[in-house]
Backbone atoms as SQL, in Angstrom:
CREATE TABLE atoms (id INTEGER PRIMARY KEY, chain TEXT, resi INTEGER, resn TEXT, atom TEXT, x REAL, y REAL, z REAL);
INSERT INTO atoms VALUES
  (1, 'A', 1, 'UNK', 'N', 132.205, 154.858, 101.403),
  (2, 'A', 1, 'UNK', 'CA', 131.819, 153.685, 102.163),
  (3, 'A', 1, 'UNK', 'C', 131.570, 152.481, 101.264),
  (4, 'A', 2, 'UNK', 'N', 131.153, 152.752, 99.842),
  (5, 'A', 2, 'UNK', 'CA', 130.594, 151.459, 99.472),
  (6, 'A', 2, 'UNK', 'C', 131.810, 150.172, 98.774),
  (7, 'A', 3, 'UNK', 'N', 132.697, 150.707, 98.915),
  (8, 'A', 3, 'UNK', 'CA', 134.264, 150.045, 98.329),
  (9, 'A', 3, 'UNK', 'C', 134.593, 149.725, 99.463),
  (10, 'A', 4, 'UNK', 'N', 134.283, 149.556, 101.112),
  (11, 'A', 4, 'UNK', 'CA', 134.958, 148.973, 102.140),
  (12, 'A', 4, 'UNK', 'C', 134.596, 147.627, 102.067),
  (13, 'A', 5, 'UNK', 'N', 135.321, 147.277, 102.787),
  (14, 'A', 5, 'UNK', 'CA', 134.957, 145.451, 102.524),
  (15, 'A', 5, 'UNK', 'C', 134.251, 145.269, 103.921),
  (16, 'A', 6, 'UNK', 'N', 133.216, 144.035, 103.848),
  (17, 'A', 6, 'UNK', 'CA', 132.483, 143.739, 105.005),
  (18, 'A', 6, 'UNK', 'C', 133.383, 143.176, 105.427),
  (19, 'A', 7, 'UNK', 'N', 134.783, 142.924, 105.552),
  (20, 'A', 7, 'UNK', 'CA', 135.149, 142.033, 106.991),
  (21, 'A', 7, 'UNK', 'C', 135.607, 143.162, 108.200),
  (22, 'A', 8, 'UNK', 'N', 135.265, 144.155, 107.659),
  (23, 'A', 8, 'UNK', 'CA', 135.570, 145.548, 108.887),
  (24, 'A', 8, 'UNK', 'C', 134.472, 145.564, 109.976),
  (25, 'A', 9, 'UNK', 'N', 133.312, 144.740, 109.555),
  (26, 'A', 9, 'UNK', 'CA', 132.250, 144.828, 110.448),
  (27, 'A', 9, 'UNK', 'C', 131.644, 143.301, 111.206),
  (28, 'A', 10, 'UNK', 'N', 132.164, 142.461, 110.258),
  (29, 'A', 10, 'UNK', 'CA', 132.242, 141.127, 110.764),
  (30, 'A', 10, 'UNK', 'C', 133.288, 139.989, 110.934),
  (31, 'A', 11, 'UNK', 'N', 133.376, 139.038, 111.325),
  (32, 'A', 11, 'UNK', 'CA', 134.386, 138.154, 111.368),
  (33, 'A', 11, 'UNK', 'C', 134.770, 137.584, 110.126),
  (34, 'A', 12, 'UNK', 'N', 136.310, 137.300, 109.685),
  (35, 'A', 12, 'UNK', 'CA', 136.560, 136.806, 108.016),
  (36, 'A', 12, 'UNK', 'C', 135.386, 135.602, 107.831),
  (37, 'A', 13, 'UNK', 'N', 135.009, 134.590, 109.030),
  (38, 'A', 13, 'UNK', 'CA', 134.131, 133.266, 108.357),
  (39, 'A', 13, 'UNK', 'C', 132.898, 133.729, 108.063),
  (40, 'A', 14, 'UNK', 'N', 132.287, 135.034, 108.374),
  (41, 'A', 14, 'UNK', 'CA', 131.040, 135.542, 108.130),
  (42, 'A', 14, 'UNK', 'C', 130.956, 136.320, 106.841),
  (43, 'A', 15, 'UNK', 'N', 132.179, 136.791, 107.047),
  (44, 'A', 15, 'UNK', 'CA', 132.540, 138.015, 105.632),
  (45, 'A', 15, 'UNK', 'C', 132.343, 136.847, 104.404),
  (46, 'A', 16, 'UNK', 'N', 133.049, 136.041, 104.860),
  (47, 'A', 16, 'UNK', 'CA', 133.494, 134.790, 103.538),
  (48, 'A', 16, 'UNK', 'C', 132.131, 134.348, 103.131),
  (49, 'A', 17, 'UNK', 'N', 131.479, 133.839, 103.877),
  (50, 'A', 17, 'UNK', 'CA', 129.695, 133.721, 103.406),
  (51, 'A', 17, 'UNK', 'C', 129.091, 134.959, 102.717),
  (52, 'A', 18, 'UNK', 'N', 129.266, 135.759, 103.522),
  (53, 'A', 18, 'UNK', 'CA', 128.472, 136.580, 102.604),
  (54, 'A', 18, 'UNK', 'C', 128.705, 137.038, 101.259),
  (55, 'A', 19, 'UNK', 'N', 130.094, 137.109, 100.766),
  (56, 'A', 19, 'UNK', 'CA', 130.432, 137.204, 99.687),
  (57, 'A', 19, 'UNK', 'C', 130.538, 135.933, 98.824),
  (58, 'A', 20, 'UNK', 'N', 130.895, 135.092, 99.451),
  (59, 'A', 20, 'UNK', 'CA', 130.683, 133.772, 98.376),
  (60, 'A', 20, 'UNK', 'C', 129.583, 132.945, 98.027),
  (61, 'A', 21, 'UNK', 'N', 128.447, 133.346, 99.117),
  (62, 'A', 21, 'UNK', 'CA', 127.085, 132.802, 99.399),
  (63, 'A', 21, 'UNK', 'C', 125.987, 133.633, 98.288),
  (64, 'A', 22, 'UNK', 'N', 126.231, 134.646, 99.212),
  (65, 'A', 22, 'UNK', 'CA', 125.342, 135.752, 98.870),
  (66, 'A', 22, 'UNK', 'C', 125.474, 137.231, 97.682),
  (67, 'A', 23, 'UNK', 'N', 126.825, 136.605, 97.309),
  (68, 'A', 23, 'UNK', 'CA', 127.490, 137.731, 96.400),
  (69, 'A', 23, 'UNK', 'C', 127.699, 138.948, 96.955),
  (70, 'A', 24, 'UNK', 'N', 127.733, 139.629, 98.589),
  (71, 'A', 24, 'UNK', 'CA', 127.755, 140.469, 98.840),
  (72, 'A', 24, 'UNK', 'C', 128.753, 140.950, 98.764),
  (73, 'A', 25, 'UNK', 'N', 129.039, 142.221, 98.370),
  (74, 'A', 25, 'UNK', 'CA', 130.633, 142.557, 99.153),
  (75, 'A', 25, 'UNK', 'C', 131.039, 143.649, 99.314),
  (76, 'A', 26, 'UNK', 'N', 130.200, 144.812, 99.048),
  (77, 'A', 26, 'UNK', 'CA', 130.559, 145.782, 100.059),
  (78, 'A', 26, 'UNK', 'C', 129.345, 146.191, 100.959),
  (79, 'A', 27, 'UNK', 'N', 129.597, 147.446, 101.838),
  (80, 'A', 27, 'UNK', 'CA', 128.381, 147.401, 102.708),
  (81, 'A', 27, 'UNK', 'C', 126.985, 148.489, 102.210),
  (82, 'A', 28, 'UNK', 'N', 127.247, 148.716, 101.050),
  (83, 'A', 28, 'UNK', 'CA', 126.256, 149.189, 100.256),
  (84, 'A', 28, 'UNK', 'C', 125.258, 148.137, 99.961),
  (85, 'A', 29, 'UNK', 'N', 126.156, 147.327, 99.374),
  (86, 'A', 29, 'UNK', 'CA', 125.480, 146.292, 98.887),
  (87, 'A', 29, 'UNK', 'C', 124.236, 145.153, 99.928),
  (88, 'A', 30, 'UNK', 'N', 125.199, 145.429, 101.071),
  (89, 'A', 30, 'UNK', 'CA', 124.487, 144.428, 102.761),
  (90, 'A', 30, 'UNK', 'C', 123.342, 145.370, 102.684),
  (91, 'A', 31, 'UNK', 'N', 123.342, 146.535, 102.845),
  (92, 'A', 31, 'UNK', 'CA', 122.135, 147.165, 103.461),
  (93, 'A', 31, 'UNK', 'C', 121.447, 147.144, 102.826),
  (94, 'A', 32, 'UNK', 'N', 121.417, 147.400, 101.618),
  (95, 'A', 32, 'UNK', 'CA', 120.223, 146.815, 100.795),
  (96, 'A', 32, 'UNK', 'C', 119.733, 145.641, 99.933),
  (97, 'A', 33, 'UNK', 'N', 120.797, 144.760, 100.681),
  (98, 'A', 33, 'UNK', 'CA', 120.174, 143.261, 100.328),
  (99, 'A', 33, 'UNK', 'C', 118.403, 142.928, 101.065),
  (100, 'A', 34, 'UNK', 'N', 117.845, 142.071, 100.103),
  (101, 'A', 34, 'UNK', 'CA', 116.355, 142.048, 100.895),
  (102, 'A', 34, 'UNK', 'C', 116.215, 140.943, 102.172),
  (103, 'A', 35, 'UNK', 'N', 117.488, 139.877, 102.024),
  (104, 'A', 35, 'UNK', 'CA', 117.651, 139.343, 103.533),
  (105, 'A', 35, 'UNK', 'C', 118.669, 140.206, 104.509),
  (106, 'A', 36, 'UNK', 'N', 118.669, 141.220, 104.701),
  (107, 'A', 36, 'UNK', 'CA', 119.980, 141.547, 105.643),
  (108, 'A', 36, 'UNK', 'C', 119.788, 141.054, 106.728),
  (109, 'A', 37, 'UNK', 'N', 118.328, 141.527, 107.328),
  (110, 'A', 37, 'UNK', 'CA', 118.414, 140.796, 108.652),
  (111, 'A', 37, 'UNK', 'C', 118.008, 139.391, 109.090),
  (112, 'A', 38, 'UNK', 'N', 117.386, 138.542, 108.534),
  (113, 'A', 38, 'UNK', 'CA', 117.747, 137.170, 108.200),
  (114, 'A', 38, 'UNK', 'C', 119.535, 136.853, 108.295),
  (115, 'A', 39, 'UNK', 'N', 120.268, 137.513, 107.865),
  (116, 'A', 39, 'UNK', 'CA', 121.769, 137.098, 107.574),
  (117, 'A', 39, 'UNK', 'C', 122.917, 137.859, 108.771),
  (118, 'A', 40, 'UNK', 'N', 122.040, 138.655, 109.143),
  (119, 'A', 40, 'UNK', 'CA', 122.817, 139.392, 110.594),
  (120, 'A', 40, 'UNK', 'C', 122.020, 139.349, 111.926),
  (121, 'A', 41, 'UNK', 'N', 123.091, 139.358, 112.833),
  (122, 'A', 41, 'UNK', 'CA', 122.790, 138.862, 114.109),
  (123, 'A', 41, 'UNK', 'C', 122.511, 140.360, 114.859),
  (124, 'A', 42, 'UNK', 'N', 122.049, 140.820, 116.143),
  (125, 'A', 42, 'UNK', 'CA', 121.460, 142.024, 116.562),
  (126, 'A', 42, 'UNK', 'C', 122.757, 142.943, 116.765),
  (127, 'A', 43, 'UNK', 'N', 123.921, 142.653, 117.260),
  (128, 'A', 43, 'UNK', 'CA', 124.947, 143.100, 117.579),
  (129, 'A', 43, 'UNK', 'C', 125.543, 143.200, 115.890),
  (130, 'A', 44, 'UNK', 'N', 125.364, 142.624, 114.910),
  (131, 'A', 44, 'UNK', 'CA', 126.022, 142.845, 113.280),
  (132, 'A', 44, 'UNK', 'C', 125.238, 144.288, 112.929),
  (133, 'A', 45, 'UNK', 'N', 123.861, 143.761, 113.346),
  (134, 'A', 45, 'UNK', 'CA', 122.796, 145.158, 112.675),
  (135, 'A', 45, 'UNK', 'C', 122.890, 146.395, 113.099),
  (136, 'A', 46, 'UNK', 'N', 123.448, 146.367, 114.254),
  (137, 'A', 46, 'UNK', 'CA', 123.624, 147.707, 115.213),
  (138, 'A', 46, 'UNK', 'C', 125.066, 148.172, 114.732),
  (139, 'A', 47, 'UNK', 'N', 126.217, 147.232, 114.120),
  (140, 'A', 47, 'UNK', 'CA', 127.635, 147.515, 113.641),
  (141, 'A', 47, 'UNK', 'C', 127.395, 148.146, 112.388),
  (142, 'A', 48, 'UNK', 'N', 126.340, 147.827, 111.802),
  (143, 'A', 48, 'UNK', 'CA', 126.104, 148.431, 110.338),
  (144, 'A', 48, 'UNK', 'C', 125.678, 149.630, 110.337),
  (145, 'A', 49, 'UNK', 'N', 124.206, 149.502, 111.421),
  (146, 'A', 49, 'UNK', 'CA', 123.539, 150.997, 111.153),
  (147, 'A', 49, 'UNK', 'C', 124.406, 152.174, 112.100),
  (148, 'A', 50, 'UNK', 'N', 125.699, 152.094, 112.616),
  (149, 'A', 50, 'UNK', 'CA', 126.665, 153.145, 113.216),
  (150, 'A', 50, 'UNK', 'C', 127.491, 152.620, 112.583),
  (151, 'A', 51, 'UNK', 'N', 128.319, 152.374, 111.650),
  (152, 'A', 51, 'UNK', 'CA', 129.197, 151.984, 111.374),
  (153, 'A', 51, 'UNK', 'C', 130.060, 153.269, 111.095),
  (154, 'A', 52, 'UNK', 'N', 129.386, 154.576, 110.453),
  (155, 'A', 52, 'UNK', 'CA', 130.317, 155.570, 109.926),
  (156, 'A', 52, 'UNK', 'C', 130.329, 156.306, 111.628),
  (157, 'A', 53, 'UNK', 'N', 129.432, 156.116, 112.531),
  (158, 'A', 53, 'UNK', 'CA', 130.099, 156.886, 113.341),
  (159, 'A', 53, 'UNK', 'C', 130.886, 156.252, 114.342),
  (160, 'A', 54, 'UNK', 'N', 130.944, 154.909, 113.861),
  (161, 'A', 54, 'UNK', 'CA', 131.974, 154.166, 114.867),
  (162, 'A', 54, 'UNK', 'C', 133.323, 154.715, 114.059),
  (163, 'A', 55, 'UNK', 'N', 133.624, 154.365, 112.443),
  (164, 'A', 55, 'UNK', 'CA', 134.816, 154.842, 112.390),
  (165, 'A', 55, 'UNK', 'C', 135.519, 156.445, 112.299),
  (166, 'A', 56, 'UNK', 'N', 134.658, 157.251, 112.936),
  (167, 'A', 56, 'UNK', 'CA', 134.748, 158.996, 112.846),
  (168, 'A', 56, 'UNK', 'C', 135.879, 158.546, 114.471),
  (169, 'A', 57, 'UNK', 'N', 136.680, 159.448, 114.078),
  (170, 'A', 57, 'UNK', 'CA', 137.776, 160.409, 114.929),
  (171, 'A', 57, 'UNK', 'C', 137.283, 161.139, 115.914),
  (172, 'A', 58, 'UNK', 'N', 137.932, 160.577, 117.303),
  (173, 'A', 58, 'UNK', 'CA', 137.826, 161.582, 117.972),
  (174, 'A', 58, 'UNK', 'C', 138.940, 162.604, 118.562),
  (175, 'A', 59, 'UNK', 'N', 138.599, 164.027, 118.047),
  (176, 'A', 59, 'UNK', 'CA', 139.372, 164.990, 117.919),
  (177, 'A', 59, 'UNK', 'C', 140.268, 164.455, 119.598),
  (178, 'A', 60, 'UNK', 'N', 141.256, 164.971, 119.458),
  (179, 'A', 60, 'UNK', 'CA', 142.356, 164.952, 120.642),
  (180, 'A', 60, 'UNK', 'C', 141.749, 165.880, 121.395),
  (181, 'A', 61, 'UNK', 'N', 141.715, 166.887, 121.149),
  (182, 'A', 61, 'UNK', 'CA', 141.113, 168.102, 121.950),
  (183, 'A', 61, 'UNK', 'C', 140.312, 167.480, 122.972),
  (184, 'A', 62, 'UNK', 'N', 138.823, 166.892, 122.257),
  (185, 'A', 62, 'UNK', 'CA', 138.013, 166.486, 122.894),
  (186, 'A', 62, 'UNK', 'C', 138.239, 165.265, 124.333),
  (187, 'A', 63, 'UNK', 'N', 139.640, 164.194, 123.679),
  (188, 'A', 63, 'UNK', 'CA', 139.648, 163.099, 124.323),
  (189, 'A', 63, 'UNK', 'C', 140.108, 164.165, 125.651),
  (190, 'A', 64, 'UNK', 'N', 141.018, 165.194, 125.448),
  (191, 'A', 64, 'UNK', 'CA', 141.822, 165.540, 126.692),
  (192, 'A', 64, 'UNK', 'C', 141.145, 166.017, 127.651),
  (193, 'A', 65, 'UNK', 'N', 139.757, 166.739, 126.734),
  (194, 'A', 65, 'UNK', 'CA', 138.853, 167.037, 127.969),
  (195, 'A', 65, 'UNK', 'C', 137.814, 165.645, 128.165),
  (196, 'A', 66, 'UNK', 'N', 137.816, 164.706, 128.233),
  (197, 'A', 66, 'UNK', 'CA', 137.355, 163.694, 128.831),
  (198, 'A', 66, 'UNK', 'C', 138.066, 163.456, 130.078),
  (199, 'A', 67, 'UNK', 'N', 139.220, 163.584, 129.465),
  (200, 'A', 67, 'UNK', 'CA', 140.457, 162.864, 130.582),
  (201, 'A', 67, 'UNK', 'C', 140.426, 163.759, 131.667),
  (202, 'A', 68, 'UNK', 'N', 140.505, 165.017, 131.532),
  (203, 'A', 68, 'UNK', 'CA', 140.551, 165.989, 132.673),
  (204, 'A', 68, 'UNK', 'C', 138.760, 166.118, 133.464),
  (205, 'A', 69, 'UNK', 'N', 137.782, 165.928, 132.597),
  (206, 'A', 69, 'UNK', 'CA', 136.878, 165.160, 133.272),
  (207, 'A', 69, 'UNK', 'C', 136.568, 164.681, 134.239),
  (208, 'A', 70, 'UNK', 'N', 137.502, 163.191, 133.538),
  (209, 'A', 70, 'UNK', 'CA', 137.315, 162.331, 134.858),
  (210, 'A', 70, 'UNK', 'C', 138.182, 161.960, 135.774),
  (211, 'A', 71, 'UNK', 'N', 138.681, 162.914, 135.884),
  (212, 'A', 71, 'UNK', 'CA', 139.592, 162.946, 137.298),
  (213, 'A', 71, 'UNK', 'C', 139.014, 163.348, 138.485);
C-alpha cells in the first residue's frame, strides 16, 4: 500500500496539493501526517480508513450468489 499514489483516493487537483503542498505522496505517508484531517474532507477520511477493503475482489462465486439472491 505505501507506494500507491494518493490520486487513487482523491481527485488529481487534491492529489496535486497534497504532494506539492504538503510533500505527501503516498498513503502511508497521509495517514500519518499530523494534519490529515484538517486536509481531508469526511467522505476523503472514510476513502482512506477502507481503502484496502474497497480495493479487495469480489470473488465471482460470491457476486453469482448475490445475483441469484436477488431475484
Amino acid at each position: 500500500m505505501s507506494n500507491k499514489s494518493i490520486c487513487f483516493v482523491f481527485s488529481p487537483a487534491h492529489a496535486n496539493k497534497l504532494v506539492h503542498q504538503e510533500k505527501i505522496k503516498t498513503i502511508d505517508e497521509l495517514r500519518a501526517h499530523p494534519k490529515r484531517d484538517q486536509l481531508l474532507n469526511k467522505s476523503q477520511q472514510l476513502g482512506l480508513k477502507y481503502l484496502e477493503e474497497i480495493e479487495q475482489k469480489i470473488p465471482r462465486d460470491e457476486m453469482k450468489q448475490m445475483e441469484v439472491d436477488s431475484n
